[in-house]
MARMI-402874 format. One record per residue: residue number from 0; residue in one letter; x, y, z of N, C-alpha, C, O, CB in turn. Coordinates in nm, 3 decimals, m for minus. Glycine has a CB too. Layout:
<sites>
- num,residu,n_u,n_v,n_w,ca_u,ca_v,ca_w,c_u,c_v,c_w,o_u,o_v,o_w,cb_u,cb_v,cb_w
- NUM,A,X,Y,Z,X,Y,Z,X,Y,Z,X,Y,Z,X,Y,Z
...
</sites>
This chain:
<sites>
- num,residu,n_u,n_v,n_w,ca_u,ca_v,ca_w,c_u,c_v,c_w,o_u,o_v,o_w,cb_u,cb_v,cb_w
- 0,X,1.668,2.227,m2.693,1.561,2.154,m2.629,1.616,2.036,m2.548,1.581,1.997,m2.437,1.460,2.106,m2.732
- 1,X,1.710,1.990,m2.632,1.760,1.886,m2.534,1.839,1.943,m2.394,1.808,1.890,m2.288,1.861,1.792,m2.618
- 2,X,1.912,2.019,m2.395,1.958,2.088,m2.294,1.863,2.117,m2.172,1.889,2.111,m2.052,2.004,2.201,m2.349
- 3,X,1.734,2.154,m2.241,1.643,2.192,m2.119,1.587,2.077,m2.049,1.544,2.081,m1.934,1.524,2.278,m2.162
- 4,X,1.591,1.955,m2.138,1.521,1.776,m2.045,1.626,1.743,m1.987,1.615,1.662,m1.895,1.468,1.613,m2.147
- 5,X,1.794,1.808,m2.031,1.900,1.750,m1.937,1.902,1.780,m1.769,1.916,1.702,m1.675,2.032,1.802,m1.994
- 6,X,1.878,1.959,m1.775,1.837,2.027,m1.701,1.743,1.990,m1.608,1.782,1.955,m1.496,1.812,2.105,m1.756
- 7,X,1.641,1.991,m1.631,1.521,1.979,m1.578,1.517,1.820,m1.538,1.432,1.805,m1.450,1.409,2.033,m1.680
- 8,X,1.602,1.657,m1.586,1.600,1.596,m1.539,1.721,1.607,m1.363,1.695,1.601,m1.243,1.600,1.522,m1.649
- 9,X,1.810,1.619,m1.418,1.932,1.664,m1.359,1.856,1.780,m1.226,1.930,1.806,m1.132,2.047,1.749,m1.500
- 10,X,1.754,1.824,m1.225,1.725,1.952,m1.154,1.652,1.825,m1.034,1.694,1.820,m0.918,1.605,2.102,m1.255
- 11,X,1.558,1.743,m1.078,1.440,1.692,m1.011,1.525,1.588,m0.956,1.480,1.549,m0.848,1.303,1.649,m1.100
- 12,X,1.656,1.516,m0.999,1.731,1.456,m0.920,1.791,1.488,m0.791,1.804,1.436,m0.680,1.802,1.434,m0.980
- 13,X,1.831,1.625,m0.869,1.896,1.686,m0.715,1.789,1.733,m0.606,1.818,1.760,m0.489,1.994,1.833,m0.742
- 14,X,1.659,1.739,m0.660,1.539,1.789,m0.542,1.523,1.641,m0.455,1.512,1.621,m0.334,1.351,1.847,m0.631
- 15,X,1.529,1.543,m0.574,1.457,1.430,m0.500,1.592,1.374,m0.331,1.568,1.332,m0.218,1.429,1.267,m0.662
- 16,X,1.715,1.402,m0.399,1.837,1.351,m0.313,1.819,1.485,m0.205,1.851,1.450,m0.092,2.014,1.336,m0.413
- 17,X,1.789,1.585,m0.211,1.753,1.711,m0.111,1.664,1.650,0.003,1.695,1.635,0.122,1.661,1.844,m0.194
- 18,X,1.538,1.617,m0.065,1.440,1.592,0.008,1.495,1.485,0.069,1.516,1.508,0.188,1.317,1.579,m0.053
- 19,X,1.532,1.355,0.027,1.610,1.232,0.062,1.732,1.278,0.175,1.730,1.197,0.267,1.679,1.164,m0.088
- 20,X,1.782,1.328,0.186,1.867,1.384,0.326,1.736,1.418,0.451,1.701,1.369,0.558,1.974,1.567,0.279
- 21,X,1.699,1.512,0.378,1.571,1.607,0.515,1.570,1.448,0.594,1.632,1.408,0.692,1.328,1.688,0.430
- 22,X,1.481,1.386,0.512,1.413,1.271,0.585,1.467,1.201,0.636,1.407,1.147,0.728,1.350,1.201,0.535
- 23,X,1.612,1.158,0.611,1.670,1.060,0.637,1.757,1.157,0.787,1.816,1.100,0.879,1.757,0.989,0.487
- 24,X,1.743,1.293,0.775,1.785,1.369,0.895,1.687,1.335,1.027,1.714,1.292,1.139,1.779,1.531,0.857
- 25,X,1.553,1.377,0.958,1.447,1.327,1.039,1.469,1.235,1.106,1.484,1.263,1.225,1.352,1.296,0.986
- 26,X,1.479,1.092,1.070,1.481,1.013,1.084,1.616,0.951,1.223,1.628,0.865,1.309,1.467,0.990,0.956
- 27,X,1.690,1.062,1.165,1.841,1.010,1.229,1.786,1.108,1.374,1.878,1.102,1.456,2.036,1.076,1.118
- 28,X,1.694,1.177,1.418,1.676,1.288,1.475,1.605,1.190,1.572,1.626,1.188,1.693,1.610,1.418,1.399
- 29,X,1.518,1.108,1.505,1.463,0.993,1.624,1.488,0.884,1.638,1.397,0.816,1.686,1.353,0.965,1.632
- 30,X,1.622,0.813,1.603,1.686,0.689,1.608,1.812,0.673,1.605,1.842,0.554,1.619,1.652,0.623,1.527
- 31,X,1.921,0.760,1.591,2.019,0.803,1.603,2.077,0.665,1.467,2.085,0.544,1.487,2.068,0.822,1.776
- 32,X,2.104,0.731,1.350,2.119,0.613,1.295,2.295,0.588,1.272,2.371,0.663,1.332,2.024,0.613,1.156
- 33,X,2.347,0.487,1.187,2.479,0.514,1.156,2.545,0.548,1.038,2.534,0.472,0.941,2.532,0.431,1.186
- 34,X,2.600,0.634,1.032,2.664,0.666,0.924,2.642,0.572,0.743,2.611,0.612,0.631,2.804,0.655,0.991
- 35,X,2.671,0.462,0.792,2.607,0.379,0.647,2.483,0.384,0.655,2.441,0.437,0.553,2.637,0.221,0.621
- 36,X,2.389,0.353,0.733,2.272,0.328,0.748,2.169,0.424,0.703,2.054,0.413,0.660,2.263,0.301,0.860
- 37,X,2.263,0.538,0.734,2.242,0.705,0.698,2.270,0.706,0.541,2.206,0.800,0.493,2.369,0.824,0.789
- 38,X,2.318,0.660,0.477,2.398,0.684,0.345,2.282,0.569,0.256,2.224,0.607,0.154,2.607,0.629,0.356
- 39,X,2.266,0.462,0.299,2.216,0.332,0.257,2.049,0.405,0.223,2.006,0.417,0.109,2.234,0.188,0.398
- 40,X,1.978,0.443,0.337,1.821,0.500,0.357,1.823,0.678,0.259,1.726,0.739,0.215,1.784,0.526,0.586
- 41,X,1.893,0.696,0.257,1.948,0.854,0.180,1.870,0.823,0.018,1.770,0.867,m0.040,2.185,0.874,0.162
- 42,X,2.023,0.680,m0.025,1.982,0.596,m0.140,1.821,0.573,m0.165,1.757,0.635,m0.249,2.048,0.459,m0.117
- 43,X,1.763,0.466,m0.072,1.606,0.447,m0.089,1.570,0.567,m0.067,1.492,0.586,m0.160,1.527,0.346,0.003
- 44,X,1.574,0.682,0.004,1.446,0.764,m0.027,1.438,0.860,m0.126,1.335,0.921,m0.155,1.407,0.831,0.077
- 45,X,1.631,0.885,m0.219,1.631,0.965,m0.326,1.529,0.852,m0.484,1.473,0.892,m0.586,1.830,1.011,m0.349
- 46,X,1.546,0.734,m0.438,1.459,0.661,m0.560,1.340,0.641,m0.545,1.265,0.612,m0.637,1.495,0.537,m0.597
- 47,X,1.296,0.657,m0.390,1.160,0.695,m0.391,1.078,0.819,m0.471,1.001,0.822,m0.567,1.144,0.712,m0.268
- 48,X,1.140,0.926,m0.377,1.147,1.037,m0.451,1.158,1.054,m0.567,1.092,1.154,m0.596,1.212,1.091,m0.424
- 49,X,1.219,0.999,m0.679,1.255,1.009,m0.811,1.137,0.982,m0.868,1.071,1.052,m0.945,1.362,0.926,m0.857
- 50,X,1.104,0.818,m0.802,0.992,0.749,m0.877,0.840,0.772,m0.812,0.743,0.696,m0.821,1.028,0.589,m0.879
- 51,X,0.850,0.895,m0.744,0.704,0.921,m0.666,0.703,1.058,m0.773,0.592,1.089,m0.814,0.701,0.953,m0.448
- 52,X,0.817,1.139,m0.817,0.805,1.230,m0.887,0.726,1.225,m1.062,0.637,1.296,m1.108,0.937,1.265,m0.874
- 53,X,0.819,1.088,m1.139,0.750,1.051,m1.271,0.636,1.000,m1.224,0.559,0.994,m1.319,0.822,0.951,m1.366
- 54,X,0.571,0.949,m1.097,0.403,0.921,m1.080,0.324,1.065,m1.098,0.217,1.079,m1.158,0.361,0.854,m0.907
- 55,X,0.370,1.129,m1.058,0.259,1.240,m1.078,0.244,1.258,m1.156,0.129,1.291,m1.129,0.251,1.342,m1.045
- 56,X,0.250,1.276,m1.267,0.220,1.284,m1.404,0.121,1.153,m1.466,0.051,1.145,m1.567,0.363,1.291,m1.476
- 57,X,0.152,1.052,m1.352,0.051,0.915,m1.438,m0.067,0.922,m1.347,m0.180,0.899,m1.390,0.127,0.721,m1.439
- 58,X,m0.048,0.947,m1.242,m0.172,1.007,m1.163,m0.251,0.860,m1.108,m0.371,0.847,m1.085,m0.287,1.117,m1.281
- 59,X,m0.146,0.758,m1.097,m0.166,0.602,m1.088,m0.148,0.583,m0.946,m0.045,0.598,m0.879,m0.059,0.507,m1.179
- 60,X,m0.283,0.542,m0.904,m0.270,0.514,m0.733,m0.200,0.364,m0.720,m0.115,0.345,m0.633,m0.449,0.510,m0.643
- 61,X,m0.243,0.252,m0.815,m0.123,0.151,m0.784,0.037,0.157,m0.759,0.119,0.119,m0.676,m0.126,0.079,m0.877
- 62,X,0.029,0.240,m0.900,0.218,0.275,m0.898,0.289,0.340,m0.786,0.406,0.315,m0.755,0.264,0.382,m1.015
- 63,X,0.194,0.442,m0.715,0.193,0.505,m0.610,0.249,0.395,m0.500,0.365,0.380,m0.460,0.054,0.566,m0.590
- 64,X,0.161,0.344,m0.474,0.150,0.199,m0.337,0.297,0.120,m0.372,0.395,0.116,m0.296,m0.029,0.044,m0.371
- 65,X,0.283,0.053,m0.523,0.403,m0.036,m0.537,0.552,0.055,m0.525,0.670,0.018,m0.524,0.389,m0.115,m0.693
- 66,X,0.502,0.160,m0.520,0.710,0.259,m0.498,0.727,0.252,m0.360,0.843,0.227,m0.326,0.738,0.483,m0.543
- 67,X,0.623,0.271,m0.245,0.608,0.281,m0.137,0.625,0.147,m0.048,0.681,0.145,0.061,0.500,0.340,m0.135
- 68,X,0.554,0.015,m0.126,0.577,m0.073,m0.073,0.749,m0.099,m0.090,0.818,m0.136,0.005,0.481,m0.165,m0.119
- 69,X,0.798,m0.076,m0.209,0.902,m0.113,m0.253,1.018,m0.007,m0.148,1.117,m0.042,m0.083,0.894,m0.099,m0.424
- 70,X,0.975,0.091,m0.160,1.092,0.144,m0.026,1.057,0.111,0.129,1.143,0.160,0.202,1.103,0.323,m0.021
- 71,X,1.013,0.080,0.159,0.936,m0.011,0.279,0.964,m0.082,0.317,0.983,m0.099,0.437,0.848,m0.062,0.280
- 72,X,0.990,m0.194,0.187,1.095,m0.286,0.220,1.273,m0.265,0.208,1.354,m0.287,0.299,1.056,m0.391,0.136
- 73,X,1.288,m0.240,0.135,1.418,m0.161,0.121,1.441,m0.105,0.285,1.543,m0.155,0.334,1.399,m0.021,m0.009
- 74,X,1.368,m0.012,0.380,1.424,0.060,0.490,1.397,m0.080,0.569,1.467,m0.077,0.670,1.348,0.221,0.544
- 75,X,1.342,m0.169,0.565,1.326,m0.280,0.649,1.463,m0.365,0.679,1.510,m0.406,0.785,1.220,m0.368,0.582
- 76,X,1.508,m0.375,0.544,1.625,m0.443,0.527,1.758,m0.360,0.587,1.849,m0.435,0.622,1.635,m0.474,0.377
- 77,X,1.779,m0.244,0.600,1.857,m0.163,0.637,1.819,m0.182,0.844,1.876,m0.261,0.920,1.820,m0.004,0.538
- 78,X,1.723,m0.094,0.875,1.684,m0.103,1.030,1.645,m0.257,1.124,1.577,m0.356,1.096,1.549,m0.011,1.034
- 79,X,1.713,m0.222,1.225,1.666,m0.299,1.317,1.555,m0.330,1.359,1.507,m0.230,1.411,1.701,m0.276,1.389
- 80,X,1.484,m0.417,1.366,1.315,m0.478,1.374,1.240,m0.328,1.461,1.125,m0.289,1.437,1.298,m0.676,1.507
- 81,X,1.326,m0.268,1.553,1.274,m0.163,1.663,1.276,m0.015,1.580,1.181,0.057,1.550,1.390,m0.160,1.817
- 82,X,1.363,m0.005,1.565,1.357,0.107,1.478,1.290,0.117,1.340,1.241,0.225,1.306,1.475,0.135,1.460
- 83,X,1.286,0.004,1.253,1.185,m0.017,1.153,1.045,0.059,1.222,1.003,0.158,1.161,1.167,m0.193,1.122
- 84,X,0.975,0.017,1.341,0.888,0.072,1.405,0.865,0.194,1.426,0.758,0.251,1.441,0.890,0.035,1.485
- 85,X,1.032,0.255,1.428,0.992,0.402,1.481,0.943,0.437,1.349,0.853,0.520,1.335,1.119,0.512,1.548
- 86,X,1.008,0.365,1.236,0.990,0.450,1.107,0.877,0.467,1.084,0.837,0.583,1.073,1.040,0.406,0.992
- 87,X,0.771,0.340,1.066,0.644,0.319,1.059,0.517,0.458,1.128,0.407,0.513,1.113,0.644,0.175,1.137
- 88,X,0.624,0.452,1.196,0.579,0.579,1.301,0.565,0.715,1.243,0.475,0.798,1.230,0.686,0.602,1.417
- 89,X,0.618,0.710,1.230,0.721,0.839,1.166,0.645,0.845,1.041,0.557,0.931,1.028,0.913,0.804,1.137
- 90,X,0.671,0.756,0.943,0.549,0.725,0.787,0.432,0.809,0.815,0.414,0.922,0.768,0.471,0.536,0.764
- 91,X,0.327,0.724,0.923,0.171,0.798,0.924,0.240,0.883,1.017,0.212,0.813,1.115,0.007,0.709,0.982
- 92,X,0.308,0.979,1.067,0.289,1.086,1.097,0.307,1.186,0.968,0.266,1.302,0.966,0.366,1.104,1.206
- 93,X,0.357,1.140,0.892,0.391,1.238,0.767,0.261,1.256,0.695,0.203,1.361,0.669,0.509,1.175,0.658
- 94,X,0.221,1.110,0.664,0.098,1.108,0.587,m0.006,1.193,0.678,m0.083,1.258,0.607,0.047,0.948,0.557
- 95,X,m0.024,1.208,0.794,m0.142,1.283,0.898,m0.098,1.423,0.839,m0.188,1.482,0.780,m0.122,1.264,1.105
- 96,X,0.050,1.501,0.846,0.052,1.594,0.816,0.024,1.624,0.633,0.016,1.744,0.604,0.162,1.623,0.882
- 97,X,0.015,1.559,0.557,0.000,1.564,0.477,m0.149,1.608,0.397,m0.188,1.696,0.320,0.053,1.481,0.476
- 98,X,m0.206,1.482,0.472,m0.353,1.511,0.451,m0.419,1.651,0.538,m0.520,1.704,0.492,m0.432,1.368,0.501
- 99,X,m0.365,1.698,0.645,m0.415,1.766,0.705,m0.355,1.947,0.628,m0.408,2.057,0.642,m0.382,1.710,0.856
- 100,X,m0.248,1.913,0.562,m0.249,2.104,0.454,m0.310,2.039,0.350,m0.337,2.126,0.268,m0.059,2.211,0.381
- 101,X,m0.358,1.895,0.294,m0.500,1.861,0.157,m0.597,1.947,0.207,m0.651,2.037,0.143,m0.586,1.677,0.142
- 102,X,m0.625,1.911,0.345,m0.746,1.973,0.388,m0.777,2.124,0.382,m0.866,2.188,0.327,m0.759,1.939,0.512
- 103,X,m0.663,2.160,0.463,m0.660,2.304,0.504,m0.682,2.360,0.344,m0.792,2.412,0.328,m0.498,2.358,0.596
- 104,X,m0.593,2.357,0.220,m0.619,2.374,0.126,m0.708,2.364,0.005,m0.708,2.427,m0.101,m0.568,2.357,0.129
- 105,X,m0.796,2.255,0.058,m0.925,2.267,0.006,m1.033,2.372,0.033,m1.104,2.443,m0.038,m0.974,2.164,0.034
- 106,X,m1.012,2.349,0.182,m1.112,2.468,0.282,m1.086,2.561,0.251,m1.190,2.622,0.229,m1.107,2.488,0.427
- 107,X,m0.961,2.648,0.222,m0.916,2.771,0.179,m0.972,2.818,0.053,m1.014,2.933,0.041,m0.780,2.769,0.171
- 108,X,m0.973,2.738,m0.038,m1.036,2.726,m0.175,m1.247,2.747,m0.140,m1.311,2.844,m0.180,m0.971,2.524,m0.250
- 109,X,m1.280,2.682,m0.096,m1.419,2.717,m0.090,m1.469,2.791,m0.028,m1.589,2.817,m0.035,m1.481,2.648,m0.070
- 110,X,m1.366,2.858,0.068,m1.420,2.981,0.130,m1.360,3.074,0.018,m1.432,3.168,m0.015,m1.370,3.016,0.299
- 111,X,m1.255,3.062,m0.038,m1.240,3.191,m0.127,m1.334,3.184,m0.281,m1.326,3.264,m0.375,m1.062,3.204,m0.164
- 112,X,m1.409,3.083,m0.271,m1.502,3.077,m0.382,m1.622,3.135,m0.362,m1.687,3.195,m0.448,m1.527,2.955,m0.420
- 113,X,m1.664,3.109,m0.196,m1.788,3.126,m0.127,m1.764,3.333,m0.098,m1.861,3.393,m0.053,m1.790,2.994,0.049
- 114,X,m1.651,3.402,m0.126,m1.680,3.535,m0.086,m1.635,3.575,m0.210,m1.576,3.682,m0.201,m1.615,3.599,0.046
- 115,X,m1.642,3.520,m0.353,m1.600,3.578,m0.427,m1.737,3.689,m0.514,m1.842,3.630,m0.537,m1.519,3.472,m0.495
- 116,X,m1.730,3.807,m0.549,m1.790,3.878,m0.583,m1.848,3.914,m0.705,m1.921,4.013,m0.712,m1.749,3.930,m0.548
</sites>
């Protein structure tokens, strides 16, 4: 049993540092960033990730906000006042796509409720 929480912690680390590249690729895709800067934002978004992962389970919209504020500032301190901006940018575009497959996936759900037989 213990083997399997080693696992399974060890597993959600390496998803969260996965996802933590994508973004920080993203990111380098519209700001051309530098190599540390790249390595430094990698850091904040694998502990975002980590600690956005044990939220789901508490299902806590504060804790939510305070991880977010807290990497927020963290990428602030890393980027240049201009590029901080693009990020910002970049943020609610994620969140738009985000909410918009909530949606799609809700809708999918009540039409497949609405033809069920």
């Amino acid at each position: 049993m213990v083997l399997l929480s080693v696992q399974s912690f060890s597993q959600s680390n390496f998803d969260s540092y996965k996802m933590a590249e994508k973004t920080v690729q993203e990111l380098n895709d519209r700001m051309l960033l530098t190599s540390q800067k790249k390595d430094s934002l990698i850091l904040i978004f694998n502990r975002y990730y980590s600690d956005k992962n044990l939220n789901k389970t508490k299902d806590n919209e504060k804790f939510a906000k305070a991880i977010e504020q807290s990497r927020d500032m963290s990428v602030k301190q890393v980027l240049s006042p201009f590029s901080y901006q693009e990020y910002l940018r970049y943020i609610e575009e994620q969140k738009g796509k985000v909410k918009t497959k909530e949606r799609l996936r809700h809708g999918e759900r009540e039409s497949t409720n609405l033809i069920d037989f």
